[in-house]
N, C-alpha and C positions, 0 to 999 in steps of 0.2 A: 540430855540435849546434845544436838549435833556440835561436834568442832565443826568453825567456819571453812577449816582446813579440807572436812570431807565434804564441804559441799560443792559442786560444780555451778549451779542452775539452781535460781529460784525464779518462782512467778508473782506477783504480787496481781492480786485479783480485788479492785474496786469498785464503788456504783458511778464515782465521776470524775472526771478533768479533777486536778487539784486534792484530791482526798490522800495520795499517799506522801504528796507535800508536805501537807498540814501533820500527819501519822508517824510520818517514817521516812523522812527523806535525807535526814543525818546517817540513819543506819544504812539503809540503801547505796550510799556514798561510802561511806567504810567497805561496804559487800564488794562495790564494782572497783577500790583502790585493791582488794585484794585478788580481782582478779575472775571475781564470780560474776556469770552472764547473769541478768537480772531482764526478766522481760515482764512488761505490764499487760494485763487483761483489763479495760476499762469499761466498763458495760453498757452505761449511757454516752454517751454526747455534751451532757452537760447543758442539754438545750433551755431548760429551765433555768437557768442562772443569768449572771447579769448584772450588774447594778446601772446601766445608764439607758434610760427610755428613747432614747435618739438612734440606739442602734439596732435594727429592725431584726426580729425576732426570729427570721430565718436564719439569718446570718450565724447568728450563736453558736453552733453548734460546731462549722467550722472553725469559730473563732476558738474555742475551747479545746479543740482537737488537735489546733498549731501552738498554743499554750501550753501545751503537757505536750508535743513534741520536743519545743522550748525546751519547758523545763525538765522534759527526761537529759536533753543535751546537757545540761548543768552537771548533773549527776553520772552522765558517760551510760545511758541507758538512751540505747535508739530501737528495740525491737519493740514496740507500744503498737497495740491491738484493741481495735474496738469493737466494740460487739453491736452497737445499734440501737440499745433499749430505749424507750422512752423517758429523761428524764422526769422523777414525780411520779411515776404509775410504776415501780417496779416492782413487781410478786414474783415466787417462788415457783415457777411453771418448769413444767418436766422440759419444756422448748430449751428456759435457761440452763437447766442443770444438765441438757444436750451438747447444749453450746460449749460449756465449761470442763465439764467434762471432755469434749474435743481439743480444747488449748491444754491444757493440763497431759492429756496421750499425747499430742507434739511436743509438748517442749520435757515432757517426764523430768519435772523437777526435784530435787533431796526438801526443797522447802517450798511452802507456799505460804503469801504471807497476807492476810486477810481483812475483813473488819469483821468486829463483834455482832451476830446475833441477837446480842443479850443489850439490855437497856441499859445504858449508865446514869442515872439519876444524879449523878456527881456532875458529871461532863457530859450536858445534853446534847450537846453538838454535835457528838462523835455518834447520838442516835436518832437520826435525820430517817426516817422510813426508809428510803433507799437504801443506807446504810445496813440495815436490819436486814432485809431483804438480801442484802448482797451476800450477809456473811453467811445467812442461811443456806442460801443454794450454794454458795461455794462449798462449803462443809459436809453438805450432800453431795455436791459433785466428788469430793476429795474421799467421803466414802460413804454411801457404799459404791457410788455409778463408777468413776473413772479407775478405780479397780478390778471392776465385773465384768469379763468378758461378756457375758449376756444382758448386760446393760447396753440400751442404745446400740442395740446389736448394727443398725446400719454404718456406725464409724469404724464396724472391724469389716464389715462384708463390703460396703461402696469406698471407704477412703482409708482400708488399710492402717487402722491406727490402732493398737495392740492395748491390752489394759495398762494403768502404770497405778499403780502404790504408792501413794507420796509417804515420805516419813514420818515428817514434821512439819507443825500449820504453827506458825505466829502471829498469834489475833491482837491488829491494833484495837485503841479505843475499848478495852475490857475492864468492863467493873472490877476486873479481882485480874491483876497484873499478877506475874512471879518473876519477872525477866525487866532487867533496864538494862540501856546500853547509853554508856556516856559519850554525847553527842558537841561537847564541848566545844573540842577543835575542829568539829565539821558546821559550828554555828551559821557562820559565813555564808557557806555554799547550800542548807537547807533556808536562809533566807531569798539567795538568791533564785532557788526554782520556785518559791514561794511568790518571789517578785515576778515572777517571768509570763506568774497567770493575773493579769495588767485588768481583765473583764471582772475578776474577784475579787483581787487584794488592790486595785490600784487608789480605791477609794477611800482603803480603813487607815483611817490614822495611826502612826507610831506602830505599825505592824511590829517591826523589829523586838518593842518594850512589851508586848504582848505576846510572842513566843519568848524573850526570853523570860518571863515572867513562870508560863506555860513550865517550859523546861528546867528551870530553877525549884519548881514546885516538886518536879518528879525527883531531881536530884536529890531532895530532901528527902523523898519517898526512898529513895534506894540507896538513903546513905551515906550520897557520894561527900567529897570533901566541900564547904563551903563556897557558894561562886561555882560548883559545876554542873551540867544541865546534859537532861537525859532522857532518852525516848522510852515510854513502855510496850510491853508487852504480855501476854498470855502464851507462855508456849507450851505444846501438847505433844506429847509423841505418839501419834498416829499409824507405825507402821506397824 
């Protein structure tokens, strides 16, 4: 696994507003106090979400978009990039692993940090369709396309953007974790970006007692000493 030391640049590639909140937003916060540029790939809009029927349906998707601005500002993460998709109908098209593939050759990260693929049957939440769909084409983008010079040949010959090899993928939300990172002292400020998306969490009760509940579980998962709480991970070395 990489030292955090060697890493300059990671990207964190999800299907919505909110999803690396809920995944990774303690560790994330660690990455950018140390220094490391962290920029988001968000792929939907988030247009499908919501909980209050009063606020009209177009609107959403802005509203989602200034919420994970928000909350990247909590975290000291302003490069956030969205892709467009349709919340709810995401599949695995050569268009997105085009798309992905193009953020991934601009920003040529050491890390990229993901969702699962793979179904969690423990923690169903973490595999929302989109979800699925995201991790899949990211994984494809990361390899074989956004290494292939001859992949998607128009982003080297119209925009100039050269192959790039990521090293290492860290898959939130994975059935079979190898990786924790204790998120303890950064409880605070991963509830706060969690707060900040007001269209999704403003409604659930005792949010607060449910991540730490969340993260307490994992700490136990990995270990850590009684009372401390911990994000996981699947990490792979890729290059």
């Amino acid at each position: 696994m990489l030292d955090d030391g060697d890493v300059s640049r990671v990207l964190v590639i999800t299907a919505h507003p909110d999803d690396v909140d809920f995944g990774a937003a303690g560790t994330v916060a660690g990455w950018v106090a140390q220094g490391i540029t962290v920029t988001y790939c968000i792929i939907t809009d988030g247009d499908a979400g919501g909980a209050d029927p009063n606020v009209p349906r177009g609107a959403i998707a802005g509203i989602r978009q200034g919420e994970q601005r928000a909350a990247g500002a909590v975290l000291g993460v302003t490069d956030i990039r969205f892709l467009g998709y349709r919340d709810g109908e995401l599949t695995v098209s050569h268009d997105l692993r085009r798309d992905l593939s193009r953020v991934i050759r601009q920003v040529r990260p050491e890390r990229v940090l993901m969702q699962s693929p793979d179904r969690n049957w423990k923690r169903i939440y973490a595999s929302h369709p989109d979800h699925l769909a995201a991790g899949e084409a990211a994984i494809f983008a990361i390899y074989p396309d956004a290494r292939n010079p001859f992949a998607h040949t128009a982003l080297l010959q119209d925009e100039g953007l050269a192959d790039w090899a990521v090293p290492e993928v860290w898959v939130m939300g994975s059935p079979t974790p190898n990786h924790y990172v204790d998120v303890t002292d950064r409880f605070d400020i991963k509830l706060a970006a969690l707060l900040a998306h007001t269209s999704q969490t403003g409604h659930m009760e005792d949010l607060a007692g449910r991540i730490t509940g969340w993260l307490t579980m994992q700490g136990i998962e990995a270990g850590l000493a009684e009372g401390r709480m911990a994000e996981s991970f699947m990490v792979v070395d890729t290059a």
